[in-house]
One Martini backbone bead per residue (centre of mass of N, CA, C, O) as a GRO file, in nm:
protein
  158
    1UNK     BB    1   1.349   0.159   1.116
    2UNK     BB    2   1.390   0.381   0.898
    3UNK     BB    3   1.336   0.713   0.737
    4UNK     BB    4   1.341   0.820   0.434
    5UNK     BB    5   1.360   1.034   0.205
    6UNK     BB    6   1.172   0.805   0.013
    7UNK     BB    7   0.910   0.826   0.197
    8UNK     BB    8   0.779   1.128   0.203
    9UNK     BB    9   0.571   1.115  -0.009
   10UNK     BB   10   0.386   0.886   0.072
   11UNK     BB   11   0.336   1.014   0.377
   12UNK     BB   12   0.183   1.245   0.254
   13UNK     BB   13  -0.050   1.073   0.063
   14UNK     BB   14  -0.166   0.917   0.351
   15UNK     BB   15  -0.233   1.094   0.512
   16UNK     BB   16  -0.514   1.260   0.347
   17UNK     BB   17  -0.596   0.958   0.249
   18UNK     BB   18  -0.763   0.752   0.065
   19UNK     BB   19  -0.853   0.676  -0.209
   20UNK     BB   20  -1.180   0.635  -0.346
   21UNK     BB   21  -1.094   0.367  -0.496
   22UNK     BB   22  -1.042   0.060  -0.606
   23UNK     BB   23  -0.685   0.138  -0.612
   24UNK     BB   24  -0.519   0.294  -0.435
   25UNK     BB   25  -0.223   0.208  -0.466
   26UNK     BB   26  -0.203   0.288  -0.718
   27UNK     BB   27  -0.282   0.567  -0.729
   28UNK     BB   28  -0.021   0.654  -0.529
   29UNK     BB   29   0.191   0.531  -0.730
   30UNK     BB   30   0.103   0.746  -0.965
   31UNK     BB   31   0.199   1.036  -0.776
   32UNK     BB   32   0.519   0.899  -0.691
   33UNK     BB   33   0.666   0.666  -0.888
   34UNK     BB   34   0.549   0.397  -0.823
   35UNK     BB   35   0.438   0.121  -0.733
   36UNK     BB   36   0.234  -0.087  -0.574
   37UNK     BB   37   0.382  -0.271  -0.464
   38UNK     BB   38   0.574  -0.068  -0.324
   39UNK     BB   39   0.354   0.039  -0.138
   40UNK     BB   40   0.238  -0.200   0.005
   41UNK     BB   41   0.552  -0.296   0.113
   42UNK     BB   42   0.601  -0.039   0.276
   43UNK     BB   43   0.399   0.006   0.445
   44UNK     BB   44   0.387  -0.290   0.588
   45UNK     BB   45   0.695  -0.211   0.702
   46UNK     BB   46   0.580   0.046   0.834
   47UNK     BB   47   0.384  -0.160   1.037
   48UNK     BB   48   0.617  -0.365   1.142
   49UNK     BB   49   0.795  -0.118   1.284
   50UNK     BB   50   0.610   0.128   1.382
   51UNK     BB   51   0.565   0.378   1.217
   52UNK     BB   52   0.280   0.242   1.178
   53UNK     BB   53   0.029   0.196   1.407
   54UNK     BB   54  -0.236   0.276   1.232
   55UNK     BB   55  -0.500   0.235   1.009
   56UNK     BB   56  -0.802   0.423   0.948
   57UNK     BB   57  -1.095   0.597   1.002
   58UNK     BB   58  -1.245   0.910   0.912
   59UNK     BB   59  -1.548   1.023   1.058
   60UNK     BB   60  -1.777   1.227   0.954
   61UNK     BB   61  -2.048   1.256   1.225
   62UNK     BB   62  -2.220   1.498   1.089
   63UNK     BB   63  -2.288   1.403   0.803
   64UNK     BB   64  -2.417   1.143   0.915
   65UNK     BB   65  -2.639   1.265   1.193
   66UNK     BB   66  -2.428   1.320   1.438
   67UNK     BB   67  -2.504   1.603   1.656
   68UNK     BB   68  -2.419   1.443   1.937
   69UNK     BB   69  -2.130   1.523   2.143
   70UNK     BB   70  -1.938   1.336   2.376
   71UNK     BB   71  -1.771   1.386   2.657
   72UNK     BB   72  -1.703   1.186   2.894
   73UNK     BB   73  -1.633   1.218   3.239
   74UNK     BB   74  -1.430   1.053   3.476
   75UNK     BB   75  -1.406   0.943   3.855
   76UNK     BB   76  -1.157   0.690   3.865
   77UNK     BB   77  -1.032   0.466   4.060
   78UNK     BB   78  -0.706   0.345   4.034
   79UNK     BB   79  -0.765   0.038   4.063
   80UNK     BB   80  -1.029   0.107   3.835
   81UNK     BB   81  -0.862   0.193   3.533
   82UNK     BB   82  -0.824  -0.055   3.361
   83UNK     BB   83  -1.089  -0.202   3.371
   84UNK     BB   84  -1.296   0.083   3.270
   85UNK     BB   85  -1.130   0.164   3.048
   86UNK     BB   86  -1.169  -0.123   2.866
   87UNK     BB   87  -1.403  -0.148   2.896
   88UNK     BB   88  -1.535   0.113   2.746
   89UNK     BB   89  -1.370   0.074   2.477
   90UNK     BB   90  -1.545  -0.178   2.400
   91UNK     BB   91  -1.757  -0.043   2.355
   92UNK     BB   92  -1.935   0.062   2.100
   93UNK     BB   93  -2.028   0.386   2.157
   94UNK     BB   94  -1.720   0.407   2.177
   95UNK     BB   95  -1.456   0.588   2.045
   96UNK     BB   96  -1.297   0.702   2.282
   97UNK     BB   97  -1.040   0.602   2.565
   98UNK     BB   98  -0.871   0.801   2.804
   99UNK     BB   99  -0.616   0.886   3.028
  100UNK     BB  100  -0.595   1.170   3.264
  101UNK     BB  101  -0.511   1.357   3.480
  102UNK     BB  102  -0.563   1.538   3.774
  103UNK     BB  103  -0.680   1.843   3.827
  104UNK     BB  104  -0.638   1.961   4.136
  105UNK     BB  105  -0.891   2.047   4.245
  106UNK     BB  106  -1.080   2.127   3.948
  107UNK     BB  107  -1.034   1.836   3.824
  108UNK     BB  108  -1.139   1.461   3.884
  109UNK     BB  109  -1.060   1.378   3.622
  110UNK     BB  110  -0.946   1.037   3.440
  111UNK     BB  111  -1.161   0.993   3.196
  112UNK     BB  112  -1.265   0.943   2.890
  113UNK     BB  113  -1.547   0.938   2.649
  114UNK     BB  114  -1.668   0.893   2.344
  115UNK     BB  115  -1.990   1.024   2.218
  116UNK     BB  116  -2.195   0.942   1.917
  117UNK     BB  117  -2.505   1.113   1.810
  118UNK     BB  118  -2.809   1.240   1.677
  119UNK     BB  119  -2.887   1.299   2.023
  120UNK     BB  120  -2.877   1.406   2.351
  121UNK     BB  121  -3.062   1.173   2.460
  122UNK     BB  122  -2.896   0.940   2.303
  123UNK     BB  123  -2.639   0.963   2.495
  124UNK     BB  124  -2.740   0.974   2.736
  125UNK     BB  125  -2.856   0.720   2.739
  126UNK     BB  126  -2.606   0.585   2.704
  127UNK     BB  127  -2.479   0.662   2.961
  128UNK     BB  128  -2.722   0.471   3.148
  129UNK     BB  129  -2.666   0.239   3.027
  130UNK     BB  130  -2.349   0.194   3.091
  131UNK     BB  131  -2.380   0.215   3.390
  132UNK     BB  132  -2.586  -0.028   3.415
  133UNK     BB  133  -2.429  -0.236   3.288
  134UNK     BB  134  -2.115  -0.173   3.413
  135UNK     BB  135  -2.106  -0.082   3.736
  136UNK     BB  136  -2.107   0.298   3.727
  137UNK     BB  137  -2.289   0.416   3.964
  138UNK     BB  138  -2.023   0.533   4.143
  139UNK     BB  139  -1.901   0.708   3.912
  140UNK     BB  140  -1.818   0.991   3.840
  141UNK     BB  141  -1.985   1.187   3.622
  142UNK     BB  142  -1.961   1.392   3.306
  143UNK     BB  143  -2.156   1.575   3.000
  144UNK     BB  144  -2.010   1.684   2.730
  145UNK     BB  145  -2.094   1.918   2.484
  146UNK     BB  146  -2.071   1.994   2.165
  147UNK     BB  147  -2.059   2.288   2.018
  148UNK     BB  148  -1.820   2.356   1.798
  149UNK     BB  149  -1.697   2.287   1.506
  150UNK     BB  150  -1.342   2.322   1.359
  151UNK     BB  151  -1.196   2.027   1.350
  152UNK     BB  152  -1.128   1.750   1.102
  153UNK     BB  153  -0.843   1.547   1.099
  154UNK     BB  154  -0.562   1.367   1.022
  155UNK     BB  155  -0.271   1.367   1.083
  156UNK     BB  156   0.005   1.565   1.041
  157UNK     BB  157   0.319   1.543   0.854
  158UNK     BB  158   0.704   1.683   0.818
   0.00000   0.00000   0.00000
């Protein structure tokens, strides 16, 4: 499937978040000069055909009293990435978890895992739990928190 022009104005729309609304694709289909049924089946379109990934909810985790985030960085063995990291991604507690290259000397972690808590107690503690569930007490890691939010919201494409 390709994207049309006539695809721009949708995806526009669509990208900074569904309306709060009872019928958001109504809403979306007024603004846009679709019918609903139109939005609901091109949405679907471009969701079977992979142009659109999946459709998620952002939450502002500020707002709801979680004021500390933690991105845990773990050292973990090449052999045991895929477990370690599929293990982690699966927990509750873990809202992102993904491998990035290690970068030697200075930077030996190769797996991310973001943790969101109401306090750093609160999280350091989910990361104890974390290690000692899943039999993760071998592996270093470091649990880095959230200076300073800048942004938050999700991609624009244009």
């Amino acid at each position: 499937m390709v994207i049309s022009d006539r695809d721009h104005p949708l995806i526009a729309a669509i990208q900074g978040g569904l309306p709060l609304v009872s019928r958001p694709y109504a809403d979306l289909a007024r603004r846009i000069g679709w019918s609903e049924e139109q939005v609901i089946n091109r949405i679907g379109e471009m969701q079977r055909s992979g142009i659109i990934k999946r459709f998620g909810v952002i939450v502002r985790h500020h707002e709801l009293g979680y004021r500390a985030n933690a991105m845990v960085v773990w050292d973990v063995p090449e052999q045991r990435l895929d477990e370690v990291g599929s293990t982690l991604g699966d927990h509750p507690c873990v809202t992102l978890c993904y491998q990035r290259p290690r970068r030697l000397p200075d930077w030996p972690y190769n797996l991310f895992s973001m943790i969101h808590g109401r306090s750093r107690e609160q999280v350091s503690a989910q990361v104890k739990q974390l290690v000692r569930e899943l039999g993760l007490d071998g592996i270093p890691h470091e649990i880095l928190f959230s200076g300073q939010r800048f942004k938050q919201r999700g991609a624009r494409y244009q």
